[in-house]
C-alpha positions as CSV (number, residue, x, y, z in Angstrom):
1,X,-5.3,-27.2,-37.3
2,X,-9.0,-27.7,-36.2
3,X,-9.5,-27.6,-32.2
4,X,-7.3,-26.2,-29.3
5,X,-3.5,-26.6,-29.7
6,X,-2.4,-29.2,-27.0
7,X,0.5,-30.0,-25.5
8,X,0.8,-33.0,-27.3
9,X,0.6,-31.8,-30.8
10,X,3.3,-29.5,-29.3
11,X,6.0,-32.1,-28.5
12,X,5.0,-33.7,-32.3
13,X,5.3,-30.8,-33.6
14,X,9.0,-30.8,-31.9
15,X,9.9,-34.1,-31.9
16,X,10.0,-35.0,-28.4
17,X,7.6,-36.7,-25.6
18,X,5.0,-35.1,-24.3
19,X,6.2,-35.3,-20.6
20,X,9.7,-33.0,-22.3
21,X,7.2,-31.1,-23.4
22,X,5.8,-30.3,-20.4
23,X,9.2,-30.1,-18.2
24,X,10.2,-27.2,-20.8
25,X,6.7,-25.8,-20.4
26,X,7.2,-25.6,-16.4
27,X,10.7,-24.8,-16.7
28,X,11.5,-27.6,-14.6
29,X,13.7,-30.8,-15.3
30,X,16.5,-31.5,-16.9
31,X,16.1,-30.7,-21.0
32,X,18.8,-29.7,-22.9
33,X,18.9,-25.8,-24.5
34,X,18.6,-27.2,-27.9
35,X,15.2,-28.9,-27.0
36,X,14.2,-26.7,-24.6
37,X,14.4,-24.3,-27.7
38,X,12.2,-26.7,-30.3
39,X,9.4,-27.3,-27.8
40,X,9.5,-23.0,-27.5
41,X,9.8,-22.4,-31.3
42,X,7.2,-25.2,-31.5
43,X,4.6,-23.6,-29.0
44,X,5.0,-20.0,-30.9
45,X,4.5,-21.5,-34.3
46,X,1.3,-23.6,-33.2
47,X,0.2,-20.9,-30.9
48,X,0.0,-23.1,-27.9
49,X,-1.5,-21.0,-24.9
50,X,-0.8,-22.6,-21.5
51,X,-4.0,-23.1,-19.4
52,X,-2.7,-21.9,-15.7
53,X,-6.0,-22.3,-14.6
54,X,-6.3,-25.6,-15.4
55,X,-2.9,-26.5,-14.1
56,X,-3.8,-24.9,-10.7
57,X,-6.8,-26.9,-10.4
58,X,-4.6,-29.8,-10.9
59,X,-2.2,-29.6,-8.8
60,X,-4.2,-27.4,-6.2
61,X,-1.6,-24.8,-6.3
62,X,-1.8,-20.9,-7.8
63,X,0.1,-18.5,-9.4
64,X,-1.6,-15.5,-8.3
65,X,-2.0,-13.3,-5.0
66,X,-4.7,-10.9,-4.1
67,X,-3.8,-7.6,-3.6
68,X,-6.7,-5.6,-2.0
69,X,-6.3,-1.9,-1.4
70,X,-8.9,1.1,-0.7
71,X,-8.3,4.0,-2.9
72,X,-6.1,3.0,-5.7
73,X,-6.2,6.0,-7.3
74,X,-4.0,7.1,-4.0
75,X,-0.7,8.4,-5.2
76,X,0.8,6.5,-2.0
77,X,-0.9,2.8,-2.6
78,X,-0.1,3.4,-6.3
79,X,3.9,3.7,-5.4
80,X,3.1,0.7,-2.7
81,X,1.5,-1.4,-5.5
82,X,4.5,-0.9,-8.1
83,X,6.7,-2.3,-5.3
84,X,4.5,-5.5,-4.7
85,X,4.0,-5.9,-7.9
86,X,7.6,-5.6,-8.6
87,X,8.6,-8.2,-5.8
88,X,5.7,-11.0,-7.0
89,X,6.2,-10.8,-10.2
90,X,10.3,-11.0,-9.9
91,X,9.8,-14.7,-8.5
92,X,6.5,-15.5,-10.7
93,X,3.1,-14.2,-9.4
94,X,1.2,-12.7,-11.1
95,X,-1.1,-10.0,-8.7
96,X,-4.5,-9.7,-9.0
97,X,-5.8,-5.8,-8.0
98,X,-9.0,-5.1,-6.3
99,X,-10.0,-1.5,-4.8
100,X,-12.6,-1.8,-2.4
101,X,-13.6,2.3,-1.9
102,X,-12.9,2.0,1.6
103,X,-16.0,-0.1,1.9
104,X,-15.3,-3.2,4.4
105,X,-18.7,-5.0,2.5
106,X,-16.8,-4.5,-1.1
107,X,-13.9,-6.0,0.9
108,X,-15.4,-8.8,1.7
109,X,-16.9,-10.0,-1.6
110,X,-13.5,-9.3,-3.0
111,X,-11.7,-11.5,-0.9
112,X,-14.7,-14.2,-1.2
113,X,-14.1,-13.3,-5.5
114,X,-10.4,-14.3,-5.0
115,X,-10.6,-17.3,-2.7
116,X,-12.3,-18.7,-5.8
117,X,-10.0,-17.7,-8.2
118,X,-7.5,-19.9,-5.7
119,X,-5.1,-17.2,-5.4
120,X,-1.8,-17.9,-3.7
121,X,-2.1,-15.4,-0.8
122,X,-3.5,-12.0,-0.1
123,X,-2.2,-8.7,0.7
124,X,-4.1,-6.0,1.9
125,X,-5.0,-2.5,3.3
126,X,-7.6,-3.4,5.2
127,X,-10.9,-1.1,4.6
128,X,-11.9,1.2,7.5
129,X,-14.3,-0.3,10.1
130,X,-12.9,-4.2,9.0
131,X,-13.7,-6.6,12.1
132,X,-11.0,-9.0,13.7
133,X,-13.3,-11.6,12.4
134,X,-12.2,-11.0,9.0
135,X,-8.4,-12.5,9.7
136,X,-10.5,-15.4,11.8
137,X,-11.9,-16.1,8.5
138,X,-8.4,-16.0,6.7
139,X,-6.8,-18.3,8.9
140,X,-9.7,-20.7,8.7
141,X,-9.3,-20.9,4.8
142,X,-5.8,-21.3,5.1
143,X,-5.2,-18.1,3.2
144,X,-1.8,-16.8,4.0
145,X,-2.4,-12.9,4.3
146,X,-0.4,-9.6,4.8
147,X,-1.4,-6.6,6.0
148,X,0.0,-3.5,4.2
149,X,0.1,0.1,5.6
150,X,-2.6,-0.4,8.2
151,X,-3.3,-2.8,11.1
152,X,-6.3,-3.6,12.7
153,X,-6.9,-3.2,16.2
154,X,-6.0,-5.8,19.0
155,X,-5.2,-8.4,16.4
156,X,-2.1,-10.7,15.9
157,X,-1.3,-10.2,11.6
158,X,1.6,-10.1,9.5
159,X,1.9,-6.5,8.8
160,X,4.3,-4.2,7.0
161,X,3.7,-0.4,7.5
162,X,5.2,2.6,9.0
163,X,6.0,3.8,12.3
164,X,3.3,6.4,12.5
165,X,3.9,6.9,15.9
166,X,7.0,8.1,15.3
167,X,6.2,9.7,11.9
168,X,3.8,12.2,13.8
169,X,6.8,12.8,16.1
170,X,8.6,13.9,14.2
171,X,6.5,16.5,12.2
172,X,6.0,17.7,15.4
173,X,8.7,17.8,17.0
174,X,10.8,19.8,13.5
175,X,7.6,22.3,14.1
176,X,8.5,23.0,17.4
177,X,11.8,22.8,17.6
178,X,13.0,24.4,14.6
179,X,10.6,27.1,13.8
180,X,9.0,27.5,17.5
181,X,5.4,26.5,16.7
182,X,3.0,26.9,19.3
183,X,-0.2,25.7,18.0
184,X,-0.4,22.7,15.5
185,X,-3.5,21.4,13.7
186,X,-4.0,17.8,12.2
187,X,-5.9,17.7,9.3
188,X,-7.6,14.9,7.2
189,X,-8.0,11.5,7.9
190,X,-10.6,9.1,9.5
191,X,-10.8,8.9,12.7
192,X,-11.5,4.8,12.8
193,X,-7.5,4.5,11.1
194,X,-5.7,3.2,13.2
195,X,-2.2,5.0,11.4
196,X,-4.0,8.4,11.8
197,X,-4.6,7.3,15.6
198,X,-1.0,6.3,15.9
199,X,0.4,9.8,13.9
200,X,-1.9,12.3,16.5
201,X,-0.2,10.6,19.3
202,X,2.7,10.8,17.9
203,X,2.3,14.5,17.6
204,X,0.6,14.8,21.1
205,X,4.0,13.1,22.9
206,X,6.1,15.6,21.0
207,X,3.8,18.4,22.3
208,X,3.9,17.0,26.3
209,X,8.0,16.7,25.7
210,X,8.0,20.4,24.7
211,X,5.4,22.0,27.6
212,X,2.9,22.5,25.2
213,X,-0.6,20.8,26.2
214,X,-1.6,18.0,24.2
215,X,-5.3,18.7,24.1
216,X,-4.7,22.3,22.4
217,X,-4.1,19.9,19.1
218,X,-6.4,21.6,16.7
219,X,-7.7,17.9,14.9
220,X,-9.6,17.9,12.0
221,X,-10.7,14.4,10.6
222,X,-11.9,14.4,6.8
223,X,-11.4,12.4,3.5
224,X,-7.1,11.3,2.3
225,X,-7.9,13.4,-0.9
226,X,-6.8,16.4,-2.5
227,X,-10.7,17.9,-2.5
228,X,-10.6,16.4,1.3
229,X,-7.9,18.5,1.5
230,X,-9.3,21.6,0.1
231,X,-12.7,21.1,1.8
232,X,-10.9,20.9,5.5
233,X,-9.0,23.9,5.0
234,X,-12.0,25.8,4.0
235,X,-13.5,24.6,6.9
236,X,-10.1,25.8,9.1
237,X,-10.4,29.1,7.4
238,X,-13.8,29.5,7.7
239,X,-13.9,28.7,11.6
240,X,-12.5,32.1,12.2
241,X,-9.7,31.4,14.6
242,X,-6.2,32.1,14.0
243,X,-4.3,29.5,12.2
244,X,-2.2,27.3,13.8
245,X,1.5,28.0,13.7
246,X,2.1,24.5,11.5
247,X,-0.4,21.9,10.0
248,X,0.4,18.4,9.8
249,X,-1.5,16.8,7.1
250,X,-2.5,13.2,7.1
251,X,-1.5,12.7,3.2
252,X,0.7,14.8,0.6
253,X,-2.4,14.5,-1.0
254,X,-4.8,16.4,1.7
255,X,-1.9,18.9,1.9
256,X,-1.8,19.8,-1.7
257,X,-5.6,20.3,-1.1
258,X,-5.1,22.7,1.8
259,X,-2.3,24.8,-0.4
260,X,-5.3,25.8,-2.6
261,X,-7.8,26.8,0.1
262,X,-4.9,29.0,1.6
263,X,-4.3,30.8,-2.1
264,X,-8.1,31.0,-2.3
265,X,-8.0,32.9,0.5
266,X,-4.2,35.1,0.3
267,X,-3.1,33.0,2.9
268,X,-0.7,31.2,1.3
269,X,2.3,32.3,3.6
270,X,0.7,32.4,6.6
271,X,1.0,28.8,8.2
272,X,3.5,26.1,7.9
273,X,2.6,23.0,6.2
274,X,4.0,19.5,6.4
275,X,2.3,16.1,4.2
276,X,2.7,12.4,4.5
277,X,4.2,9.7,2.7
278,X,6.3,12.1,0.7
279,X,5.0,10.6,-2.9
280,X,7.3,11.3,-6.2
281,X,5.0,14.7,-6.6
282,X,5.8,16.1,-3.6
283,X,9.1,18.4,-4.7
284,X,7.4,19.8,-7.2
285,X,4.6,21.7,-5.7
286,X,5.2,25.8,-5.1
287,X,6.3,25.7,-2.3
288,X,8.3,22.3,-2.4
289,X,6.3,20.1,0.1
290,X,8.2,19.2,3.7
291,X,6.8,15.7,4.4
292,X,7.2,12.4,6.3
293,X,8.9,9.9,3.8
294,X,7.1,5.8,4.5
295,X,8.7,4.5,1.3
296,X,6.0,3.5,-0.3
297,X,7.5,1.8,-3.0
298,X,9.8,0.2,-0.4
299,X,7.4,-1.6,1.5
300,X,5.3,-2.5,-1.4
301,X,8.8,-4.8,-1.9
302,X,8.5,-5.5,1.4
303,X,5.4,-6.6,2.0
304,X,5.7,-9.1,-1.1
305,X,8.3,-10.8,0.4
306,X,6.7,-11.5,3.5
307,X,3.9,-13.2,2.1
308,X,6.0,-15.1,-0.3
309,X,8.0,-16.0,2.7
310,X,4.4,-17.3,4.7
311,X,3.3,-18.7,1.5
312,X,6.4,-21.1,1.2
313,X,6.0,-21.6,4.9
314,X,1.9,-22.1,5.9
315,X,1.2,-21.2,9.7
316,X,4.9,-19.4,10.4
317,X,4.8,-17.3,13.2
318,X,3.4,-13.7,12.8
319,X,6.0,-11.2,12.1
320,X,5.8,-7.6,12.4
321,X,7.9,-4.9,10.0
322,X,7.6,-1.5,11.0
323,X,10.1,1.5,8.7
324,X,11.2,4.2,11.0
325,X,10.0,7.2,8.9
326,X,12.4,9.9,7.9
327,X,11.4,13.9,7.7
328,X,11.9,14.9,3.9
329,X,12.7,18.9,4.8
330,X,11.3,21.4,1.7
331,X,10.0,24.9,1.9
332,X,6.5,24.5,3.0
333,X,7.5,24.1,6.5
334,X,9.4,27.4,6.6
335,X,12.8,25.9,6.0
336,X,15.1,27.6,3.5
């Protein structure tokens, strides 16, 4: 057959009109299974591809959402992005992935890249340093948007993340409570996050609630990567000063990095250590790694179905869906 396959020399090909045709190819309308089961064998025989481009631009709708995120090569987004992917493509999206390094000017010609691909909807983790004007932008496109696993500042978004308030709270308060620590250090993160802003609180209310002072938090801000990791502890060990009785770590990640400056050095026993996120990898480090569990996977799911929930519903009110974090107890803590 010379030319593109069509639709039409699909429904010849089957017998039927070419409107049947198309119901079966939307999976809409009332075709029996018999046809519905020509028109199939009839597409796979011809080698009909269906043009979803095309189709959107006809009937100005899309099959695809945006999914933005800064470091996919994070063990954390990587579990979060399974679970979106999971939820869109359960009730037919398909999701297109961008990583954007972090960089809120890669953000924004990603976002402009998948306005014109007509996507659906967007979720994203919104770059470090992204301005309120950015969701200004979104609203004014009519782009229904989700913000996964960090807010921005003062402004009114869909989000689904953690508690991090709480999560620092608690890694706190199991250090001082349970194995009497008297100094803590924070360690990785940027400052500008606004989840690594809400986590040192966190830990600062559980020191106030326990008589220690607040501003004796040792906090060291650095890259969410193992080598971050590794570089900031050499940086702790280096400083001279006694290490703090427990280090809360901004990512399992950063505190996998920190194990190996503290065996570079012999010190591998001589603080307690506690991660973030508590990824699928985290059990299986020597010692297994104590760390605040977000689900990542989780609300991934969740975070699809909020946006599918805006997208059937343009302009619903803003809705807000925080997970209380849990404390995943190990060994690296001190814990038997």
């Amino acid at each position: 057959m010379a030319g593109p396959v069509t639709l039409q020399d699909v429904a010849d090909h089957a017998g039927v009109s070419r409107a049947t045709a198309s119901l079966v190819l939307r999976e809409t309308g009332r075709v029996s299974t018999q046809t519905r089961q020509r028109v199939t064998e009839a597409m796979s025989t011809l080698g009909y591809v269906y043009n979803r481009g095309a189709a959107s631009l006809r009937t100005q709708t899309a099959n695809t959402i945006g999914v933005v995120v800064t470091h996919i090569a994070s063990p954390f987004f990587g579990e979060a992005i399974h679970g979106l992917e999971t939820g869109l493509t359960d009730s037919g999206y398909l999701p297109l992935l961008v990583n954007t390094d972090d960089d809120p000017g890669r953000q924004q010609d990603a976002i402009q890249k998948l306005r014109e691909h007509q996507v659906a909807g967007l979720a994203l983790v919104p770059a470090t340093g992204t301005k309120p004007s950015l969701i200004d932008q979104l609203r004014a496109w009519n782009m229904e948007h989700v913000l996964v696993s960090r807010y921005i500042k003062d402004v009114d978004a869909p989000y689904v993340g953690a508690d991090d308030v709480v999560g620092g709270r608690l890694a706190a308060t199991h250090l001082i409570e349970t194995h009497e620590s008297s100094s803590i250090a924070y360690l990785g993160g940027l400052p500008a996050i606004m989840s690594r802003t809400d986590r040192t609180n966190g830990v600062k209310q559980a020191m106030a609630r326990h008589g220690l002072d607040p501003t004796s938090l040792v906090d060291v801000p650095g890259a969410v990567t193992g080598a971050g990791g590794l570089e900031l502890g050499q940086h702790l060990i280096a400083s001279g000063l006694p290490l703090p009785d427990g280090i809360i770590c901004h990512s399992d990640s950063v505190a996998f990095g920190l194990y190996r400056a503290l065996r570079i050095h012999g010190l591998g026993t001589e603080t307690r250590v506690i991660g973030y996120d508590n990824i699928g990898g985290a059990a299986l480090w020597e010692p297994p790694l104590t760390s605040v569990a977000t689900q990542g996977e989780a609300l991934g799911r969740r975070a699809a179905r909020m946006l599918l929930e805006r997208i059937k519903e343009p302009g619903a009110p803003t809705s807000i869906d925080k997970t209380i974090p849990e404390l995943a107890i190990r060994q690296s803590c001190g814990c038997p």
